[in-house]
N, C-alpha and C positions, 0 to 999 in steps of 0.2 A: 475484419474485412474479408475473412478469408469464408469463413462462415456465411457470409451477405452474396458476394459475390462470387466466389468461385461454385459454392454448393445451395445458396439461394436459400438460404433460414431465415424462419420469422420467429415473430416473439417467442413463440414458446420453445423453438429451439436453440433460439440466443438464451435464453432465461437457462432452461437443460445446460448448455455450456457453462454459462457464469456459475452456474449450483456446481458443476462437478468440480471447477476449478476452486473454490471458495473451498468446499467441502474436504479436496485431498489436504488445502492448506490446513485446513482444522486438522486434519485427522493426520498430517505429517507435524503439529504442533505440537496434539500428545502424543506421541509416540516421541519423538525427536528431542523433546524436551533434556532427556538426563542427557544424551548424549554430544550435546553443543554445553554443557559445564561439565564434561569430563574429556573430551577428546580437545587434541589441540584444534583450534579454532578457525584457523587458516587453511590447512588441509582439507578441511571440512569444507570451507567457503570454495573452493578451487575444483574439488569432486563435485560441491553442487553445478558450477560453472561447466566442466567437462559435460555431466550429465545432460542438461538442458540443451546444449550445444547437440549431443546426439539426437535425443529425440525431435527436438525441430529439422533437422538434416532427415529423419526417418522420413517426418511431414512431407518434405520437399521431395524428396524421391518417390513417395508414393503420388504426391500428385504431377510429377513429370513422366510418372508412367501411367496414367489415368489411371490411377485404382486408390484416388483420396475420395473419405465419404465421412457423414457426421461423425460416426462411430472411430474413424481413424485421429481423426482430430480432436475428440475427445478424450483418447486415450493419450494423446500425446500432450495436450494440455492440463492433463492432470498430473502428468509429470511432471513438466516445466512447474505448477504452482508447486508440486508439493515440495520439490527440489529449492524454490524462490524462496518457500517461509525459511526454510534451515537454514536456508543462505541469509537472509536479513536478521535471524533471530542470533546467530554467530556474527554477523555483521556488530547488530547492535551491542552486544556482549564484549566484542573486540577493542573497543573505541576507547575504554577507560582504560585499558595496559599500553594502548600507544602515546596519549596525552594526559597534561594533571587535571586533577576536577578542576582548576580554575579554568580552563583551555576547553572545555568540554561543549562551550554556545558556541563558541568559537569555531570549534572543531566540526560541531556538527552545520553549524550556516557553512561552513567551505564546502563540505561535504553535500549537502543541498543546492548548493551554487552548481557543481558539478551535475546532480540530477537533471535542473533546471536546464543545464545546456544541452543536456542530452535528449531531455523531451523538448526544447527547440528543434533539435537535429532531426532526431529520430524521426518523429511522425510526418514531417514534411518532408526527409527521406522515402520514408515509405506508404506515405501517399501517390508520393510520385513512379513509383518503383509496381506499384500495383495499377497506375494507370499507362504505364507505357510498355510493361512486362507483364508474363504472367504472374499470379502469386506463389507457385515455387522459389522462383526467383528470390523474391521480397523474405520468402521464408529463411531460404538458405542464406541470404543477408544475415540475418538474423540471428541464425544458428555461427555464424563466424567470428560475431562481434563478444559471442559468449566467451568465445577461447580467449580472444584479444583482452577480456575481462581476468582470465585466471593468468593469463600470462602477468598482466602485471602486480595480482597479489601475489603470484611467486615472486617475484622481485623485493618481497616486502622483507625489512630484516628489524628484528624487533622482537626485545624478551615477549615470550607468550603468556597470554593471560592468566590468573592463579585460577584454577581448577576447585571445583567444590568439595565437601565433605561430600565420600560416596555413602550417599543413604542408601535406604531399602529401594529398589526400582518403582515398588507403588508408592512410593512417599516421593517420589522426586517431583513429580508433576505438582503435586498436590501442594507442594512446597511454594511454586512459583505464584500459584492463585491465591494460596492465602500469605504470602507475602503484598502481593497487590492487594487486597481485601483487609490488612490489617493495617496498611497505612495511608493514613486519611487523606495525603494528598496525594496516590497513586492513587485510592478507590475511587475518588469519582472521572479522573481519567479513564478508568476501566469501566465505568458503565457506561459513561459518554460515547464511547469507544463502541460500545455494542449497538446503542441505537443507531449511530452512525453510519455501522458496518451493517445493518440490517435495511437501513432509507438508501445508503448510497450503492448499494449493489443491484437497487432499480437503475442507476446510472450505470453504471457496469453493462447489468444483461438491455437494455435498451438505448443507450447514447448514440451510438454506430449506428445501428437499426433506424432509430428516427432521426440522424444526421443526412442518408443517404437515402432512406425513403420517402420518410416525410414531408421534409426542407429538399429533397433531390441537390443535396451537396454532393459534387464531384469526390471519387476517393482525395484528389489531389488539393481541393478544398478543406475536405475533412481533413487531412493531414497536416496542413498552413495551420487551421484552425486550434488542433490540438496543438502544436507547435506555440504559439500564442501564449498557453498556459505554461509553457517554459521560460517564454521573459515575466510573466507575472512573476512564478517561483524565484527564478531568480535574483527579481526586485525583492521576493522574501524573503532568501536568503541572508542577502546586503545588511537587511530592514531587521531581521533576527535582534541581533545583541541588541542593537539599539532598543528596539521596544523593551525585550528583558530590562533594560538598565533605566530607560524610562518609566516604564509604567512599573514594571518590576514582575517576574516572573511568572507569578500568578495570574492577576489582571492582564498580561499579553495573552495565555492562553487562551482565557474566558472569554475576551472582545475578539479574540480573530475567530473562534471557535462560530460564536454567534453570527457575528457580518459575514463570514463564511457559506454558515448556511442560507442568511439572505440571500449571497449572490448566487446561489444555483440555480433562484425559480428565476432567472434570469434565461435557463436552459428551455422549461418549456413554454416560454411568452415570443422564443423566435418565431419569424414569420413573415411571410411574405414572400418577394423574390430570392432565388439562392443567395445572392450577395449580400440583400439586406437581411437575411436570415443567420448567414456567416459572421456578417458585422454583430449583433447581437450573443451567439455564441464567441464570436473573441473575447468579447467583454468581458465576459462571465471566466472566461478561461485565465484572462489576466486578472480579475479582478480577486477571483474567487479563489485563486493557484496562491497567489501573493497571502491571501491571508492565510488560507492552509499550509503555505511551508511557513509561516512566522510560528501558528500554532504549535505544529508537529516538531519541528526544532525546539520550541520550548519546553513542550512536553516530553521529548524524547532525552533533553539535557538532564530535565528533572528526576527523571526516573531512572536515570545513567548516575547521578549525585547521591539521592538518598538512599538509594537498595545496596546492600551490600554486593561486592563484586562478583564472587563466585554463587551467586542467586539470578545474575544478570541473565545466561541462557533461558533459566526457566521463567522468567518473571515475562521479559519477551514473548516467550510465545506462549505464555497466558494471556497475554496481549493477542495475539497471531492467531491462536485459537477460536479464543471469543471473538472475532471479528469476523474469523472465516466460517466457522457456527452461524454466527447472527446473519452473515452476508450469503452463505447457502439457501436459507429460507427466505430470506428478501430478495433474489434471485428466482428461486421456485414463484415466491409470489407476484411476484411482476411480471415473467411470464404470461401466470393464468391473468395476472389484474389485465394486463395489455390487452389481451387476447378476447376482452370481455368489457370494457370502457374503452378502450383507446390507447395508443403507448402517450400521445402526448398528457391525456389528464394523468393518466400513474405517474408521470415524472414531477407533475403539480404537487402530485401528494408525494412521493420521496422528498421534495426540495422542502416540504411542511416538516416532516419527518426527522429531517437531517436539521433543521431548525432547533426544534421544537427538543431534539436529545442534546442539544449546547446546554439547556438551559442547567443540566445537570451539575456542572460545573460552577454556572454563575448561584448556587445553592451551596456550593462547598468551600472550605477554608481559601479554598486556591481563590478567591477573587481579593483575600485581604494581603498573601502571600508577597512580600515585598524583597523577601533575601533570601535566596536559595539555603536551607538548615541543612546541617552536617549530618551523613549517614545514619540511619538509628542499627544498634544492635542487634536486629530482626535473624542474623543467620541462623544462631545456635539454636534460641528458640522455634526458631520454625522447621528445623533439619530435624529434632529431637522429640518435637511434640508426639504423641502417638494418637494415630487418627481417634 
């Protein structure tokens, strides 16, 4: 929003944004990697927390003293991501020392539940907060909710997570990818994962953009609207275990992965009047949120179950990597596609896109997957292999 309206970007410099942002995440995934399975995990989470918190606050004072411009907010958003992956990749790595792996769908649908309220909150917060304010304001919001964030995982009191075999530095990364790559029902998560990362980061660099130009939804619209995809999520959350135990672990992923991607070309068939256009993106937003966090909970429990524990930092953001890689270039190319078709047809073809990389899954063991399998002994071998 702040890029639309405060500094008036179009495609190609929304597209430029989402790339830089995507890309530090990649490029803070390898680099970052050894260092969320050797460092304690929490401190880690709480510095990234501090971090993010200043440089939005940087944001906000440069534009209350008129001297914010593409270039400042790109610098500062590549912060905020590359600070966000470390912070989710120690996030996710965390989760198996505070609960047992039986607790872990569990664990993570609460923890989703909680997302879900928050993108309720947040965006209809600050929709509203950039229609009646300026966007420093909105920013510095922003930058305060981060502290509020470490403040309460310093409250956290909880043996800390076991720590990996320290390999060679060049081996650590390398560790995580082929640990994903060597087990057959992390690998097609991980390539699913890419094309997904590479269609859905057309929604990224262009949602906002053809929310508010296109459709001429109000910020305060746009914000209800995203808001929306928070009681979906949170119907997901609920809805989680249950499908795990119904359908069974596997089959949840595959069927929310796919309907998933059906409901995004839901994004560019809106049209019409603003309200009838908003009505349409809600839908999509509940419809499409809900089966995404059913997905991502069960694929996040899965991969949290079978990898061994002090592999967890790395395996993550081999994940975090490849998404932010694949999502850099989908990014750059949505952009130019926009900027040369249309943004509405590019989002035709991301929603094709993000489809069409489900089906990866509904190709791999994970569709017959009925009972979560106990850990395989992937560490020693994959710590000790020599490239």
């Amino acid at each position: 929003m702040a890029a639309v309206l405060a500094l008036g970007g179009g495609p190609g410099a929304l597209g430029l944004l989402a790339a830089l942002m995507l890309g530090a995440g990649a490029a803070a995934a390898v680099a970052g990697a050894p260092f969320v399975d050797r460092l304690p995990r929490r401190p880690l989470m709480i510095a990234a927390d501090i971090g993010r918190s200043l440089a939005l606050a940087a944001v906000a004072a440069a534009a209350l003293a008129h001297r914010l411009d593409l270039t400042g907010l790109c610098v500062a958003a590549v912060v905020v991501s590359a600070l966000g992956v470390m912070f989710d990749a120690a996030d996710h790595a965390i989760l198996p020392a505070l609960v047992s792996r039986e607790q872990l769908t569990a664990a993570n649908a609460r923890l989703g539940a909680v997302d879900a309220a928050a993108e309720m909150a947040g965006p209809a917060l600050g929709g509203g907060l950039f229609s009646l304010v300026a966007p420093p304001i909105a920013l510095a919001v922003t930058a305060v909710t981060y502290l509020v964030s470490a403040a309460f995982l310093g409250a956290i009191r909880a043996r800390p997570a076991r720590l990996g075999t320290r390999a060679p530095f060049d081996l650590d990364f390398t560790a995580g990818f082929r640990a994903c790559l060597g087990h057959a029902l992390v690998r097609p998560l991980l390539l699913a994962s890419l094309g997904s990362g590479f269609f859905g980061a057309f929604f990224a660099a262009l949602y906002v953009l053809f929310s508010l130009t296109v459709l001429s939804l109000s910020p305060a619209m746009l914000g209800l609207t995203i808001a929306a995809g928070g009681l979906g999520a949170l119907a997901g959350a609920a809805a989680a275990p249950w499908a795990a135990r119904v359908l069974g672990p596997g089959p949840a992923i595959v069927a929310t992965r796919l309907a998933g991607g059906l409901a995004a070309l839901l994004v560019p068939l809106a049209g019409g009047s603003p309200s009838a256009a908003m009505a349409v993106l809600v839908l999509s937003q509940l419809v499409g949120d809900a089966l995404n966090t059913i997905g991502l909970i069960g694929a996040t429990s899965l991969r949290q179950a079978v990898l061994p524990p002090s592999l967890l930092g790395r395996t993550s953001s081999a994940f975090l990597a490849g998404q932010g890689l694949a999502g850099t270039l989908g990014a750059l190319a949505a952009g130019a596609l926009a900027a040369r078709v249309g943004v509405r047809e590019t989002l035709y073809i991301a929603a094709a896109g993000v489809t069409v990389s489900s089906l990866i899954t509904l190709a791999s063991p994970l569709r017959a997957l009925r009972e979560t399998p106990e850990a395989e002994t992937l560490e020693a071998q994959t710590l000790e292999a020599k490239p």
